[in-house]
C-alpha positions as CSV (number, residue, x, y, z in Angstrom):
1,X,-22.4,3.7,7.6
2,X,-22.2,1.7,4.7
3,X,-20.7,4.5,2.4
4,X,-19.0,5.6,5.3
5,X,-16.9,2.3,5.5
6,X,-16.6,2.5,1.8
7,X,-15.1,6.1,1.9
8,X,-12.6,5.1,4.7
9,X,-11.1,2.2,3.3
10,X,-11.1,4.3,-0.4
11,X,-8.9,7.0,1.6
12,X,-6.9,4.4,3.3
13,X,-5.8,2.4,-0.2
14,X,-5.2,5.5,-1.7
15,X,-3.4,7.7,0.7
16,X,-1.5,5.0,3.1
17,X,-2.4,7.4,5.9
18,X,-2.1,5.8,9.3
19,X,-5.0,4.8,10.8
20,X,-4.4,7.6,13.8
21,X,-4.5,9.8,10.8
22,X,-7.6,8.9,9.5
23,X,-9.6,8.8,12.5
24,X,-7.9,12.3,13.3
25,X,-8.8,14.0,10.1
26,X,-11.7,16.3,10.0
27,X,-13.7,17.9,7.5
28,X,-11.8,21.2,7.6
29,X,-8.6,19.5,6.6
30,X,-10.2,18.1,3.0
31,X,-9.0,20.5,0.8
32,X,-11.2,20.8,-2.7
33,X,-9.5,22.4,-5.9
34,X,-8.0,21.6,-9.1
35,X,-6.1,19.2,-7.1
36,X,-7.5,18.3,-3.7
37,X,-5.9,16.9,-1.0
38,X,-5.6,16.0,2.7
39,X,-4.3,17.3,5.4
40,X,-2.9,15.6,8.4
41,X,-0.7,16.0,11.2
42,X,1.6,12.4,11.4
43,X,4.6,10.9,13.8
44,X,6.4,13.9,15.2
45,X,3.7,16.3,14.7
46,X,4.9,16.8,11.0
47,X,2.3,18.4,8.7
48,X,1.8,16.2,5.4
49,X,-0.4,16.8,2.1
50,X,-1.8,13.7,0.4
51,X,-3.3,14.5,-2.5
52,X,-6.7,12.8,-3.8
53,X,-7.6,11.3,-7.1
54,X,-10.3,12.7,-9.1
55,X,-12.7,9.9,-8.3
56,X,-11.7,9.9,-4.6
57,X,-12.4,13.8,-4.4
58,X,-16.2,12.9,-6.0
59,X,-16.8,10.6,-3.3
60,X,-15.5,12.8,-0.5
61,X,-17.4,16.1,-1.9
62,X,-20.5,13.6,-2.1
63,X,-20.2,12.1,1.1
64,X,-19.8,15.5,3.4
65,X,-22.3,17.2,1.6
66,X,-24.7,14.6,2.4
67,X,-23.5,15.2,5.9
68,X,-23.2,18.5,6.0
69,X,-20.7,18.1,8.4
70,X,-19.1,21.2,10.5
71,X,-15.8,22.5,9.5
72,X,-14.6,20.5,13.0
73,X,-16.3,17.1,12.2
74,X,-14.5,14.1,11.9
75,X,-14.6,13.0,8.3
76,X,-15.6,9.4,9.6
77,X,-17.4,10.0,12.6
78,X,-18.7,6.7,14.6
79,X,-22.2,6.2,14.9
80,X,-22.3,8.6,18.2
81,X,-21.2,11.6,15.8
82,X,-17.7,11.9,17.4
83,X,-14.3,10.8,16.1
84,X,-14.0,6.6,15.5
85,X,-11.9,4.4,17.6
86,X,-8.4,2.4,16.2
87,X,-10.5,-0.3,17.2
88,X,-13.7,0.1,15.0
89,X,-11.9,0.7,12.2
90,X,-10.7,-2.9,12.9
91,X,-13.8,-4.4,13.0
92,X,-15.3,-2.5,10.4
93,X,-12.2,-3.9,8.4
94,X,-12.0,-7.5,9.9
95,X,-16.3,-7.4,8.7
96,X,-15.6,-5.9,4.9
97,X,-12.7,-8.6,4.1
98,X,-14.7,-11.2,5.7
99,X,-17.2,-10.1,3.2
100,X,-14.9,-10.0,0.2
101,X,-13.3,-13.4,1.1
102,X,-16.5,-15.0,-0.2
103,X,-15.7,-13.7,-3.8
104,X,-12.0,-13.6,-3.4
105,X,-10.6,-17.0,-1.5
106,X,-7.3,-15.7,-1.6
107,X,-8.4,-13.1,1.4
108,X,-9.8,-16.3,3.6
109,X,-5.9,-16.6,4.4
110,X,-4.6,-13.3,4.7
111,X,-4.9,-11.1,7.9
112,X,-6.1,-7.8,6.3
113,X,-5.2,-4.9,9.2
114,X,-5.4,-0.6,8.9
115,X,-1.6,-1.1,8.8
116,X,-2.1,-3.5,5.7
117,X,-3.8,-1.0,3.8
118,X,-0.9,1.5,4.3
119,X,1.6,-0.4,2.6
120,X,-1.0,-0.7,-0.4
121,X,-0.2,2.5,-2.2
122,X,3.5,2.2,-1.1
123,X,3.6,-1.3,-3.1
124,X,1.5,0.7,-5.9
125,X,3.6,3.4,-6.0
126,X,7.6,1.1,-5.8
127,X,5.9,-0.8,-8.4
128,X,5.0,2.0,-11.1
129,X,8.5,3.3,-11.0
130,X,8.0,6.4,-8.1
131,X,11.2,6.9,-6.2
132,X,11.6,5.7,-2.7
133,X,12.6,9.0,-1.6
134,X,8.9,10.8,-2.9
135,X,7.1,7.6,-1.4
136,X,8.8,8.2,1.8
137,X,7.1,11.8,1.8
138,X,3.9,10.5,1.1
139,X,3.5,7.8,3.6
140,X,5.5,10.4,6.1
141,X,8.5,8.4,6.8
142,X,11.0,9.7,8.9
143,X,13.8,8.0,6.6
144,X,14.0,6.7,2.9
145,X,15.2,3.8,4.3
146,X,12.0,3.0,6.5
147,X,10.5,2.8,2.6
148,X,13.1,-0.1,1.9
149,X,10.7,-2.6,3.5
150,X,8.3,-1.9,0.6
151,X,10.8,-2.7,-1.5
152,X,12.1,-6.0,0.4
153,X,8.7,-7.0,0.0
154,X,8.0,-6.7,-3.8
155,X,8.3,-9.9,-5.6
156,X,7.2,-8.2,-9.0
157,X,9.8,-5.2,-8.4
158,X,12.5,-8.2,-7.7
159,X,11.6,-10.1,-10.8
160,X,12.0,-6.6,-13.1
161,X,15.2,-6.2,-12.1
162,X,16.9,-9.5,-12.6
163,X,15.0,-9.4,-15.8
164,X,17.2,-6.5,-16.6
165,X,20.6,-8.4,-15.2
166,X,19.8,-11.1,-17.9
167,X,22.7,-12.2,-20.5
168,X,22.1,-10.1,-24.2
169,X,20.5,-12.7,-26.2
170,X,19.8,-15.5,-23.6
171,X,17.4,-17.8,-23.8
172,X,14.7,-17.6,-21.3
173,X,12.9,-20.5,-19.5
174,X,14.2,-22.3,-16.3
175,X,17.5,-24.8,-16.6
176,X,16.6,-28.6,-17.6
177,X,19.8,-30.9,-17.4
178,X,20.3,-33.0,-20.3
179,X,21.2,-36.8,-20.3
180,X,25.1,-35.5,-20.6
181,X,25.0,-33.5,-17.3
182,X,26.7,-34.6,-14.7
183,X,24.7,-36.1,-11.8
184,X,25.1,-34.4,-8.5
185,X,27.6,-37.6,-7.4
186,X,29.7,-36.8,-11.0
187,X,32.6,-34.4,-10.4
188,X,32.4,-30.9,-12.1
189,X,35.0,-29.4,-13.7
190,X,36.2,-26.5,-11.0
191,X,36.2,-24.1,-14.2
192,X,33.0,-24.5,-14.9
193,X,31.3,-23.1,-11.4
194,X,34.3,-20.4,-11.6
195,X,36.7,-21.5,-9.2
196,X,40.5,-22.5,-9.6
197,X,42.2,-25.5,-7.9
């Protein structure tokens, strides 16, 4: 169960399936080649193929021949043998980042859900430079703008870009007012905040 858990929340990082997704796909829809994939049927009964990394493909070839799951198995079957429920793959979540909150305090405070772990590769993804629009078809968005949240969300993405805005040869560093300032009870010049009287 252990490499089980480990194998789920691998594909979950890496894909941003949904969790109805993963506990939906079965063995027949990992796909094994010079790239492999996943296959999954999402919201609206769309078809969508998520590919794999290379490490990620080791791990799955290991894990279902250890199995040696039917064609029609789920990929991560509870401990009965048929498909998991949305809510063990809570708990089996809620116990792993309990786990990892003893080496990582920073997790003590966060609440860590499937849905959490979807927008994981989106972030990933805004964040090395992919296009909204090719994220939206990985994640299976209906819209390029359901992908904006990712973006709303991005400090680091925010920061890059206002980085860019910045003046040809200005300094950087944060504004320190010097003994000639004004006060904030001293009048300002209007031309100097840009307006006209």
């Amino acid at each position: 169960m252990g490499r089980r858990d480990h194998l789920l929340l691998v594909v979950a990082v890496e894909t941003g399936l949904r969790v109805s997704e993963i506990i939906g796909l079965r063995v027949t829809e990992v796909v094994f080649g010079a790239s492999s994939y996943v296959r999954c049927i999402g919201k609206g009964r769309k078809e969508r193929l998520t590919p794999l990394s290379h490490r990620t493909t080791s791990l799955m070839r290991w894990w279902l021949h250890e199995r040696k799951a039917a064609p029609t198995d789920p990929v991560f079957p509870a401990r009965h043998g048929g498909s998991m429920s949305r809510d063990a793959v809570e708990r089996l979540l809620k116990r792993h980042s309990t786990a990892a909150a003893a080496k990582c305090r920073s997790l003590a405070a966060k609440t860590v859900s499937p849905h959490v772990l979807r927008h994981t590769p989106a972030v990933n993804l805004l964040q090395a430079g992919v296009d909204r629009a090719v994220i939206a078809l990985i994640l299976g968005h209906e819209s390029v703008e359901t992908t904006q949240m990712y973006l709303d969300a991005d400090l680091a993405t925010k920061e890059r870009a206002l980085a860019r805005t910045a003046p040809v040869g200005a300094k950087h560093g944060r504004f320190r007012p010097s003994e000639s300032t004004p006060s904030s009870g001293a009048a300002i010049p209007l031309g100097i905040i840009g307006c006209s009287a």
